[in-house]
N, C-alpha and C positions, 0 to 999 in steps of 0.2 A: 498529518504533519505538513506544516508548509513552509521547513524549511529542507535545504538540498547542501548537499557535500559536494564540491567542485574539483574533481583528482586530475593529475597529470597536468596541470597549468604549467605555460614556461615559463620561463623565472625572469624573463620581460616582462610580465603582466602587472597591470595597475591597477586599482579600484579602477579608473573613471573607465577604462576597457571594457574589466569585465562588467560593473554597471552597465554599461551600453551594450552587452553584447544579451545580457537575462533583462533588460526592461522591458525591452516591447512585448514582452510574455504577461508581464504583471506588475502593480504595484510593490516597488521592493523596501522593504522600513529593515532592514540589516544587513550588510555586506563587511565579511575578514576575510582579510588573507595571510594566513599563519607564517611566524618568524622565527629562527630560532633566538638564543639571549644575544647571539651576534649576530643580530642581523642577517642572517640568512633567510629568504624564503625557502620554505620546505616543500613546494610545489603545490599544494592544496589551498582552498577554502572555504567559506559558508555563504549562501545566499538565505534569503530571507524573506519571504512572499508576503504578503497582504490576507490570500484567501490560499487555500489549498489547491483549488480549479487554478490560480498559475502558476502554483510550484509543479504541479504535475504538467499542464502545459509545457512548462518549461524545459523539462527533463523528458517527455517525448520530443520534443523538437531539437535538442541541442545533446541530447545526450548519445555520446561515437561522431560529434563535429568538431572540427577541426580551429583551432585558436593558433595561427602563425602555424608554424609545422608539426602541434602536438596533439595527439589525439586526445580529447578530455575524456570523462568519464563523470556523469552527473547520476546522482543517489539521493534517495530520501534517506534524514539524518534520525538515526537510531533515537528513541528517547532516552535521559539521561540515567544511567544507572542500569539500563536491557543490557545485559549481557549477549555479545554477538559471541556464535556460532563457532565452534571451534573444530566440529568433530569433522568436518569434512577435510580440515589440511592434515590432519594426524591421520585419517583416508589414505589421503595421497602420500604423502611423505613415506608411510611405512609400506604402500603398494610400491614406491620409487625402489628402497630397502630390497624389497624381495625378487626385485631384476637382476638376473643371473647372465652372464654372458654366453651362448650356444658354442663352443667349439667345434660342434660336428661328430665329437666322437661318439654319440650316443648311437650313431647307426650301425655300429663294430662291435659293441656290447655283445653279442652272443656269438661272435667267431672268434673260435679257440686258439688259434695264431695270436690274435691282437689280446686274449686272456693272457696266453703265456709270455706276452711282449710286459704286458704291465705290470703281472708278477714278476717279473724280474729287474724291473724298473722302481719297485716300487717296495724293496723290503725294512725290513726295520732298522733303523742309524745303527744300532744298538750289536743286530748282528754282523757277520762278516762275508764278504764277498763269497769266499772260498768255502769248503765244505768242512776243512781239516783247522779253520780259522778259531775254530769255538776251545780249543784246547788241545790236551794232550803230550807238552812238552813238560820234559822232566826236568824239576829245579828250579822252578818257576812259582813252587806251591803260595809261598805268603807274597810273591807279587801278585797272583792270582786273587789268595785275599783281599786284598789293600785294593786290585780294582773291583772287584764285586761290591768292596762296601762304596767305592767310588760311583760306580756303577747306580746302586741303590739309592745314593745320594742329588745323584743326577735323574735320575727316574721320577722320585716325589717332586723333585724341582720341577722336570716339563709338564708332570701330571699337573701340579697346582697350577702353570701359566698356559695348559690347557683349558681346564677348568674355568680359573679367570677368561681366557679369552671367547669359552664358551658361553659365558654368561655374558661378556659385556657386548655391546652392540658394536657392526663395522664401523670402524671409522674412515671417514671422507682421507684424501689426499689434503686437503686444508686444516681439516682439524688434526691431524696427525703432523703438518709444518708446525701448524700453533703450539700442539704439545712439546716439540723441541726447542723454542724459542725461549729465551731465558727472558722468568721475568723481572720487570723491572720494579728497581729498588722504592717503597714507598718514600712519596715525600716527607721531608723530613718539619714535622711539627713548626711553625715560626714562632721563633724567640722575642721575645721583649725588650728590646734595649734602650740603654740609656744615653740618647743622642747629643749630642755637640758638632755646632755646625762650625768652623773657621774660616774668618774671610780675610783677605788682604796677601795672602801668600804670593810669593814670586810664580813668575807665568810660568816655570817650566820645573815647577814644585814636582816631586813623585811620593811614592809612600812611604818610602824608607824614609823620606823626610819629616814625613807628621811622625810616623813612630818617633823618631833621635826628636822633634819637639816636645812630643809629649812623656817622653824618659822621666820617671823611671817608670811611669802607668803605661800598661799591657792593653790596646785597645783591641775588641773580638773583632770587628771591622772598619775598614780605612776605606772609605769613595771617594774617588775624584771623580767629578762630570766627564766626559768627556769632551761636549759642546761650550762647558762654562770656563773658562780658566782662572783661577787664584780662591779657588774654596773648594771645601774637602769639608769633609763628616765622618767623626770619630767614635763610635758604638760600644760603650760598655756594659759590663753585664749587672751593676752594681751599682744605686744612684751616690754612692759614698764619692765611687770613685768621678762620677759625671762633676758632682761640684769637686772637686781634688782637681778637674783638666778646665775647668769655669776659672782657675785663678791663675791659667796662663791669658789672660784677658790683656791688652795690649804689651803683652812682651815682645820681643825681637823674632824673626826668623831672617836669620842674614842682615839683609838692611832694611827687610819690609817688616814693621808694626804690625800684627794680626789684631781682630779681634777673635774671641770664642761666645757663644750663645747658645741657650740650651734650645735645642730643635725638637719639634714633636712634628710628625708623620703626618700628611695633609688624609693617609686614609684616615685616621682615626679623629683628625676633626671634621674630618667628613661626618662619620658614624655619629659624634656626638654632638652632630648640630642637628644634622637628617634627623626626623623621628622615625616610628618605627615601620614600619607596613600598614597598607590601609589592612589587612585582615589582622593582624596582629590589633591593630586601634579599634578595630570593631570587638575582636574578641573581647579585649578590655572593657570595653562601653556595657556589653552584654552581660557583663559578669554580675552585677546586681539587678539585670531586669526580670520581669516576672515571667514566666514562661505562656507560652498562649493558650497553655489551658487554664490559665489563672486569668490572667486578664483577658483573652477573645479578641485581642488584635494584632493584626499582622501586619507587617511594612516590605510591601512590595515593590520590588529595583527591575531594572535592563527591559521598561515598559518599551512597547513601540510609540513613538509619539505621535500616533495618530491615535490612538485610545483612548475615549474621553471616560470620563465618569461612569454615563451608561453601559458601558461595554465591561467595564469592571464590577461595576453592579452586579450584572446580565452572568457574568464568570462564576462568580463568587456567590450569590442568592441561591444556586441549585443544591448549595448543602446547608443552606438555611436562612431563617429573617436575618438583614441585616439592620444595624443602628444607626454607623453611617460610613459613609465612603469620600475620602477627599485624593483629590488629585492636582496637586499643588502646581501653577501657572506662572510663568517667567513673567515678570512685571514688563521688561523691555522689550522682549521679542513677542509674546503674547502666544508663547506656546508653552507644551505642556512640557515637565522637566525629567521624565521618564523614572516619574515613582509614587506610588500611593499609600496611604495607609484606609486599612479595610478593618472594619469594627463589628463582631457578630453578636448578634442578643446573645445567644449559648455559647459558653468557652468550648462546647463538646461541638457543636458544629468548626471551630473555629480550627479546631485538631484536626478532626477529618478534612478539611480542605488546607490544610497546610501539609498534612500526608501526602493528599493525590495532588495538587499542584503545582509544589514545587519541582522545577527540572522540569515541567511542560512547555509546551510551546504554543505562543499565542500571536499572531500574526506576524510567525517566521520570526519571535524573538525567544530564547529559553529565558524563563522567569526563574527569578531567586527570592526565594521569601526566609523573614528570619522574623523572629518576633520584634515587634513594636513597644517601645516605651510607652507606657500609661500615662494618659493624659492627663498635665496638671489640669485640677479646676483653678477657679479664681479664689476659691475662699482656701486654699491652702497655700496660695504663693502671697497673699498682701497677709492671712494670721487673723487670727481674732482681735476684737479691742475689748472697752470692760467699761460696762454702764449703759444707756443707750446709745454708742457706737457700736455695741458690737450687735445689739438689738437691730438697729438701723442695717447694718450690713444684712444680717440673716436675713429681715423683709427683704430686703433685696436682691438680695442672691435666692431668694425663694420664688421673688417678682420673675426673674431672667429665666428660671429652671420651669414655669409654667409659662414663659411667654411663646414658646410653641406649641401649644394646644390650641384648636379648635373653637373652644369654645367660650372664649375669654369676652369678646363682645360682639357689634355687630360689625357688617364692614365699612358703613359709613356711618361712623360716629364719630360727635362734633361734639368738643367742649362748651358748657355751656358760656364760659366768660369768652368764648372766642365769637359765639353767637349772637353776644351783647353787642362785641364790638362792632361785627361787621354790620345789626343790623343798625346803630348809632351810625356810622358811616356813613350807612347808603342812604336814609331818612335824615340826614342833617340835623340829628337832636343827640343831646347829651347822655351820654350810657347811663347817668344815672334813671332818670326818665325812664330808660328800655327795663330797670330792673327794679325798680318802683311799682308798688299799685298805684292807680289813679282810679280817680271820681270820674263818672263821667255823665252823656245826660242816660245811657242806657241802665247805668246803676255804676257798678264797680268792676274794673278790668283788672284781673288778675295780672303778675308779673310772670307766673308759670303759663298764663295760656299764650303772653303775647312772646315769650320765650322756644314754646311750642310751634308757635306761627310761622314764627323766623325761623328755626330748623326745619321744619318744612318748607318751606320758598327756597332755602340754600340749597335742601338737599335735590331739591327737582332742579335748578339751576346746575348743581354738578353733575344731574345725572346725562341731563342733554349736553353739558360739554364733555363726558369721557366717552359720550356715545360719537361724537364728532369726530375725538381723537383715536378712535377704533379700539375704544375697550367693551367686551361684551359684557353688559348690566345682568344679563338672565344668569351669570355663571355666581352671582355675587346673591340674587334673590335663593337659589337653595343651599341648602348643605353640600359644600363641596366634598367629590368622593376622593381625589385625589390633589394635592398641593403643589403649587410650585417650586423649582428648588432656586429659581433667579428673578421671580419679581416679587417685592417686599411691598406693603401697604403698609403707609407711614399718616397715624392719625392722632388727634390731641393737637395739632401744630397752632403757635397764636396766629390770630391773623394780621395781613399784612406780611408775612414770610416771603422770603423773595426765592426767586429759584436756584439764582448764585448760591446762596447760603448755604440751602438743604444738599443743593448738589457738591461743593466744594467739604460740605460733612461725610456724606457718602462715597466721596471719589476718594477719601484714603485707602479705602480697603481694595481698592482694587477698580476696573474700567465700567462706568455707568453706560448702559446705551442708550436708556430713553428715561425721561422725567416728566412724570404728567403732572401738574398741577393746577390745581381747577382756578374759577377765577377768583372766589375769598382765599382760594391757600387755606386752607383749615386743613384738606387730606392731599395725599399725594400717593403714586403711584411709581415708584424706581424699579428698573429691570437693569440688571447686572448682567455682564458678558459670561461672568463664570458663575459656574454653583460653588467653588471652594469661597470665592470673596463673597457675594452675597451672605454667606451661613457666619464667615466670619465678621461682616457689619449686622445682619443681625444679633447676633451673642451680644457683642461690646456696646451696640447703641440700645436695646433695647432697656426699656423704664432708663435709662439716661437723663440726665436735665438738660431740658434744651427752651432757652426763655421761660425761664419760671416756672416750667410745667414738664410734667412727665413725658418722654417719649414712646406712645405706643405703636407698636409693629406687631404684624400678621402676615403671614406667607400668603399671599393672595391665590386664590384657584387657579389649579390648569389652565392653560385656553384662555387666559383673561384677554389676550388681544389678539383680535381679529388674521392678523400677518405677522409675523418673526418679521423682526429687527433688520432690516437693511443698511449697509453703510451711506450709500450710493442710488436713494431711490430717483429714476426718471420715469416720470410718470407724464404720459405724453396727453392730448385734453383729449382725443378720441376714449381715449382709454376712463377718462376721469367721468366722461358723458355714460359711456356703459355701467359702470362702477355708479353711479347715481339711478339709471334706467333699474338698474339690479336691483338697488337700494329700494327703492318706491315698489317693483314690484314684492319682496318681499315682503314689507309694509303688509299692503295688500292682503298676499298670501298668508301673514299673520292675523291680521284681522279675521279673515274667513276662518281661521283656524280654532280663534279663539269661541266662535258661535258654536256651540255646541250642539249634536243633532238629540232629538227629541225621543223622549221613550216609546217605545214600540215600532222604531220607522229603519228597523233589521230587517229584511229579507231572508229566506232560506232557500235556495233556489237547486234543485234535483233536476238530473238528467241529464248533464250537460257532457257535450263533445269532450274528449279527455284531451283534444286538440287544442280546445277555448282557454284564452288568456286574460288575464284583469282587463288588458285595454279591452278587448271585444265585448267582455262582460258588462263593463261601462258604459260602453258605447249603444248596446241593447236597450238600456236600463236611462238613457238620459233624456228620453223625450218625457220622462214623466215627472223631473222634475231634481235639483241641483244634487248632485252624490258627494257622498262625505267620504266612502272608501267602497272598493270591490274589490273581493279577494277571491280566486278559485284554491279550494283544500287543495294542498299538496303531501307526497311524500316521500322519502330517499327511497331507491331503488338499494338493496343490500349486496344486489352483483356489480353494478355499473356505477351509480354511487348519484347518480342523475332524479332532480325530481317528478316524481309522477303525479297528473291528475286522478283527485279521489272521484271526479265524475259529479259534484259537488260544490257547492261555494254561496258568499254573504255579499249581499248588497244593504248598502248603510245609507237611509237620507237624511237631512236634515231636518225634514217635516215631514210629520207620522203621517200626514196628506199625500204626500208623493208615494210614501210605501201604499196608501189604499187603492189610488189612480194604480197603481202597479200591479197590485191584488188584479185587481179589474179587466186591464185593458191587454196586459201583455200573459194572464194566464191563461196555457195552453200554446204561447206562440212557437214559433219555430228561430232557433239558434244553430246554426251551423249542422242542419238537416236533425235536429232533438229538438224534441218536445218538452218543453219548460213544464218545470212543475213548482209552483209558488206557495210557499207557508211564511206564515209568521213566526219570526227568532224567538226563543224564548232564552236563547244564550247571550250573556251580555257579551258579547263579538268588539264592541264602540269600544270596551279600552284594549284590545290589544294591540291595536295601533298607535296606541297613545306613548310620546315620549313622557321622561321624567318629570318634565316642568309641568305639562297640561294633568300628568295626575297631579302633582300640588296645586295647581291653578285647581282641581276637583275637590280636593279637600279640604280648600275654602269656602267653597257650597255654587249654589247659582245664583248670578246677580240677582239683587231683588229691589225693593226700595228700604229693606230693613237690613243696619248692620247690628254686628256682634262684636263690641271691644270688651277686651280681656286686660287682664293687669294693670287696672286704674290705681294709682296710688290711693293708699286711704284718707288722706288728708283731701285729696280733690271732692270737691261736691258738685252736686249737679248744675249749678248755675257756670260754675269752670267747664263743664264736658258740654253744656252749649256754647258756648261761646267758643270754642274752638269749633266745631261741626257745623253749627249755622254760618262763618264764612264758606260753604261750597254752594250753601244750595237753602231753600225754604224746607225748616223741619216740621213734621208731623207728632212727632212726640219724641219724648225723652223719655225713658224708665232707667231708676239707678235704684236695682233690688235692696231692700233692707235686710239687716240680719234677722233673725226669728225672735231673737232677745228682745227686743224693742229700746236695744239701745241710742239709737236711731242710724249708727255706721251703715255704711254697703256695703256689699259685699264682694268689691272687686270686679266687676262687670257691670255693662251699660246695655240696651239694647237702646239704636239710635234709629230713628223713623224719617224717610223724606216724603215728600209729595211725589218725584218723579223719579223713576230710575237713571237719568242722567245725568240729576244733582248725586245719588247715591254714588255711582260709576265716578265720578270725578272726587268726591272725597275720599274713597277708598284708592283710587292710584296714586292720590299726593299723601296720604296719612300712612300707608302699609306700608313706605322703605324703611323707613328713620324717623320717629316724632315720640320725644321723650316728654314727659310732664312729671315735675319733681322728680327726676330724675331715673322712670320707669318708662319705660317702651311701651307703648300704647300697643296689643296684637289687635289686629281687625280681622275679622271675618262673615261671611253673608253669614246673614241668619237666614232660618228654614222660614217660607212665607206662608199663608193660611193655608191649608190643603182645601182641595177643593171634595164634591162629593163623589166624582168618580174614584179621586185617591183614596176617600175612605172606604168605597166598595171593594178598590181592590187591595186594600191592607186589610179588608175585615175579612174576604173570602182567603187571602194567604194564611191569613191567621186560623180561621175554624175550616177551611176546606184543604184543598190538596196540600196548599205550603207548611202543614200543622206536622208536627215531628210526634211520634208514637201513635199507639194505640186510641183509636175516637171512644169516647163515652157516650154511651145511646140512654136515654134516660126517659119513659117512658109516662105517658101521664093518660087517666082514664076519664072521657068525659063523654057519660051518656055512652054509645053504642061506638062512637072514634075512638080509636088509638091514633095519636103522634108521638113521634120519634122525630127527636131532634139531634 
């Protein structure tokens, strides 16, 4: 809990005091100081922490200190609904009860002097002093009667107000005033009446006057102000008689003219202007919404406004997936407005955390949650239409409901009339030309290849300018695992798009920070300050028309830029020079990374000091030739929690040469007083260092000079799949398989041949982002190159020797005086 109960405050105290007096302990997001309905402080408040570690801070340091001359008293605040502790004051209280006053005489108790003092002291009302008191006078007989039954009568009486008083508990000196005090009479009901106001009366009017004016009608009350002079109000019980005293309306009183006017009570048009209570307004609101276990959303109030998104997320996901979470953002101040609404996949998750979190407390604020009204969609607030309108809408309202998925297309994709343009543009020839075949002297140039061409040149040109403007291109080349919730990928756009435009579209929904757009304008890249506006220009813009053409949008990946958003970057040129030196070395370090080391050139290396670390291990191992990784086995210790060397560990080179140099020169050597013991890996060790992207870069294949393109459209023939591949490089052949039918179609794949593998390498980094033809994505990938003889030795020995899975078959042949067994 981190919020604190602040007791015994003087009734001088102010927020801004006591704020100053709990800040320096912690960040404080709520502070009350309780009133009564008049305005009185009641001496207490609440404060309200950030973290737990400074409400506790707080309350050992301030709690028995002193504020002007009152001693405080600071507590951690119950949660809502724990019943506090009662048994201890009914303890005390009834131990208070059983305090008896000592008079002393209990130490006299067994001396028979002070017996016989008290017996005689102490006998019964009833009997008589004397001995001869109880009777015996003659003529007395039926007064004797008459008090025996008196007597009798008196007896049951003190018996029962003994009885009673033995049953009921002492009473205090106060409560026993209070029981005497007469109480007072309730008030009496207010009456309804029917008022009439009179103005114009002489100054020194009284009430015997209005009565004798309004003779012969009986008013139930007569006012005169005492601060106003010349008007009085006259109260009846009957609106009959209110208009009967409306038709002394400018008659005479003396020599002053009145008027009269009907009056109505400024409470009651108070009441009937005032609406009614925000709880009462809410109750009403709620009365037809769904409950949360019907719908799974919940509308959460009294946020601390330092709580973003995540943090609600982070709250609320421990009782289950959620769908989604908004937290609504002040347009002006650019804070948040202290409420969310939380949306659960399961309405049964949605229950259980409306159970446990309501009346908790989250960063020193108690939360209130109540169920959430169900979100319109759009196709129930604009209706259906009838014919192809209402056709039209459903595609589109179908387009919107799948334009958050994943898998809709790729991330830089470019229209192809927008491809026309821009490459008409930049070639100073007329777009018809760009989307025309032409003759030419090499034969005939397709309008798909030279369409082809130009999305490839644009899209290497965007790629190097988002890579300038600090977006990272590797997050866009795989499958992203998680999405952004503030920056949007806005593709399809025409070209020539200006930045005004797109951004003046995007800034209704709320504050854009950054607007990348490349230098045709075909894609763009928008990062939003909030995730509630972002999700909101999403929804409404997405498949939109914008210039003739559809709007497409993609939540672009995690991570797509390099640094978060600055308002205020000063970036000084020291700074800018390292930031470049950085740049170039990574380069660098990419390239080496992308060389991949060669089969068999793992080490296994036994023996080693449980002291020796990767660097040392390294450092042994480099005179023989460049290392691609060294790792010594490790493993948790189960007591201490610390890892241990297994004694053990891989050396990886890049060339199976430097592993044999290895074999050779350094077995048997000495490492940190141990004897090196050197085998060759047969554990593929090279990919578990590998991140995500270089296993996809693997399961591309390894460079070669032969590629593998996949999803040729069927209409492309082979004379179109050279001509696009022979602008990289000199080809070696073309194969574009047939089907088996001999109808003469393809089948959808090409295998493409160079002469050099650095014609190959350069057509496959410009054709592999983005390069459509008839309007399919060309996939490339290495194909597998001729194996050589030692690979078929050792695919043939994996195969019929140790690598061979079950039982070997011996099969036995007789010739002449040999037996072989194969």
């Amino acid at each position: 809990m981190s919020r604190l109960i602040v007791k015994n405050l003087p009734f001088s105290i102010s927020e801004a005091k006591l704020r100053s007096t709990f800040s320096p302990h912690g960040s404080i997001t709520d502070l009350q100081l309780k009133y009564k309905k008049d305005g009185k402080f009641r001496g207490f408040g609440f404060v309200g922490f950030l973290t737990e570690e400074g409400a506790s801070k707080a309350k050992d340091w301030l709690d028995g200190t002193f504020i002007g001359a009152a001693k405080i008293k600071v507590e951690m605040c119950k949660e809502l609904g724990q019943q506090v502790g009662k048994e201890k004051v009914v303890i005390v209280e009834e131990e208070k009860k059983k305090v008896e006053l000592k008079t002393g005489a209990e130490k006299y108790k067994e001396d028979p002097k002070f017996q016989e003092f008290m017996s005689v002291h102490t006998r019964d009302a009833t009997g008589g002093t004397w001995g001869n008191d109880s009777g015996g006078v003659v003529g007395v007989d039926t007064k004797n009667e008459v008090a025996e039954e008196e007597e009798d009568v008196d007896e049951e009486e003190t018996s029962e107000e003994l009885k009673e008083n033995n049953n009921s508990e002492p009473v205090s000196d106060l409560d026993y005033l209070k029981s005497k005090k007469t109480p007072k009479a309730p008030p009496k009901p207010p009456v309804d009446l029917f008022t009439v106001k009179i103005t114009g009366l002489p100054y020194k009017s009284k009430k015997k006057d209005i009565k004798t004016l309004l003779a012969p009608l009986k008013p139930v009350s007569v006012r005169l102000p005492p601060k106003i002079k010349g008007i009085a109000f006259a109260g009846f019980t009957t609106e009959k008689e209110m208009k009967t005293a409306l038709n002394k309306h400018k008659s005479f009183c003396g020599e002053h003219q009145i008027q009269v006017f009907k009056h109505t009570a400024r409470s009651k048009i108070v009441e009937a202007a005032e609406p009614a209570s925000k709880w009462s307004e809410q109750e009403a609101a709620l009365e037809g919404v769904e409950t949360v276990g019907e719908s799974g959303r919940i509308f959460v109030r009294n946020l601390p406004y330092t709580a973003t998104e995540e943090d609600i997320s982070d709250l609320f996901s421990k009782f289950g997936p959620l769908t989604e979470t908004t937290v609504p953002v002040d347009r002006l101040t650019r804070k948040y407005k202290g409420f969310a609404f939380v949306t659960f996949m399961m309405p049964e998750h949605a229950v259980a955390a409306f159970s446990a979190l309501d009346g908790s407390s989250l960063m020193g604020r108690l939360l209130h949650l109540i169920p959430a009204k169900t979100k319109l969609e759009e196709n129930d607030v604009t209706g259906g239409g009838t014919g192809s309108d209402s056709f039209k809408k459903a595609k589109e309202a179908k387009q919107k409901a799948s334009a958050g998925s994943s898998h809709n297309w790729n991330s830089l994709f470019l229209g192809t009339s927008a491809v026309a343009d821009v490459m008409a543009a930049q070639y100073g020839v007329d777009k018809a030309r760009v989307v025309m075949d032409q003759e030419g002297k090499e034969g005939k140039t397709s309008a798909a290849v030279k369409l082809a061409l130009g999305e490839t040149e644009i899209v290497g040109q965007t790629r190097s300018f988002l890579e300038q403007e600090g977006v990272q291109l590797d997050v866009f080349n795989r499958k992203p695992d998680k999405r952004s919730k503030t920056v949007i990928l806005a593709k399809n756009l025409p070209a020539r798009t200006s930045p005004e435009e797109l951004r003046d579209m995007f800034i209704k929904f709320g504050v854009v920070d950054r607007l990348v757009l490349p230098l045709h304008c075909l894609t763009a890249i928008i990062e939003f300050a909030d995730p509630g506006e972002a999700r909101a220009a999403f929804t409404k813009l997405a498949y939109s028309r914008f210039h003739n053409a559809p709007l497409y949008l993609e939540w672009a990946p995690e991570n797509t830029f390099n640094k978060p958003f600055v308002k205020e970057a000063i970036i000084e040129e020291g700074v800018e020079e390292k930031e470049e030196i950085k740049k170039v070395a990574d380069t660098v370090k990419d390239d080496d990374d992308d060389t991949e080391p060669e089969e068999g050139s793992t080490l296994f290396v036994k023996n080693l000091n449980f002291s020796t670390t990767d660097e040392e291990l390294k450092e042994h191992f480099v005179s023989c030739g460049s290392i691609q990784s060294g790792s010594v086995a490790t493993k948790n210790d189960t007591k201490s929690g610390e890892s241990l060397s297994m004694g053990f560990g891989f050396v990886t080179f890049y060339l199976k040469s430097s592993a044999e140099k290895a074999l050779k020169t350094l077995q048997q050597s000495m490492l940190a007083d141990h004897c090196l013991e050197l085998k060759r890996s047969t554990r593929a060790s090279t990919n578990q260092t590998k991140s995500k992207t270089e296993k996809e870069k693997k399961s591309l294949g390894k460079p070669s000079t032969k590629l593998l393109v996949r999803n040729i459209p069927f209409q492309a023939n082979k004379q179109e799949i050279t001509q696009i591949f022979k602008t990289f490089g000199e080809l070696s052949a073309v194969r574009l398989p047939t089907k088996l039918a001999g109808t003469g179609d393809h089948r959808g794949f090409a295998f493409i041949e160079y002469s050099s593998v650095s014609d190959a390498k350069a057509a496959f980094s410009s054709l592999v982002h983005s390069t459509h033809l008839y309007g399919r994505r060309l996939v490339l990938e290495w194909a597998q190159g001729e194996t050589t003889l030692e690979e078929l030795r050792d695919k043939t020995k994996q195969h019929w020797g140790d690598g061979r899975v079950g039982q070997e078959k011996r099969a036995r042949f007789e010739m002449g005086n040999t037996t072989e067994s194969a």
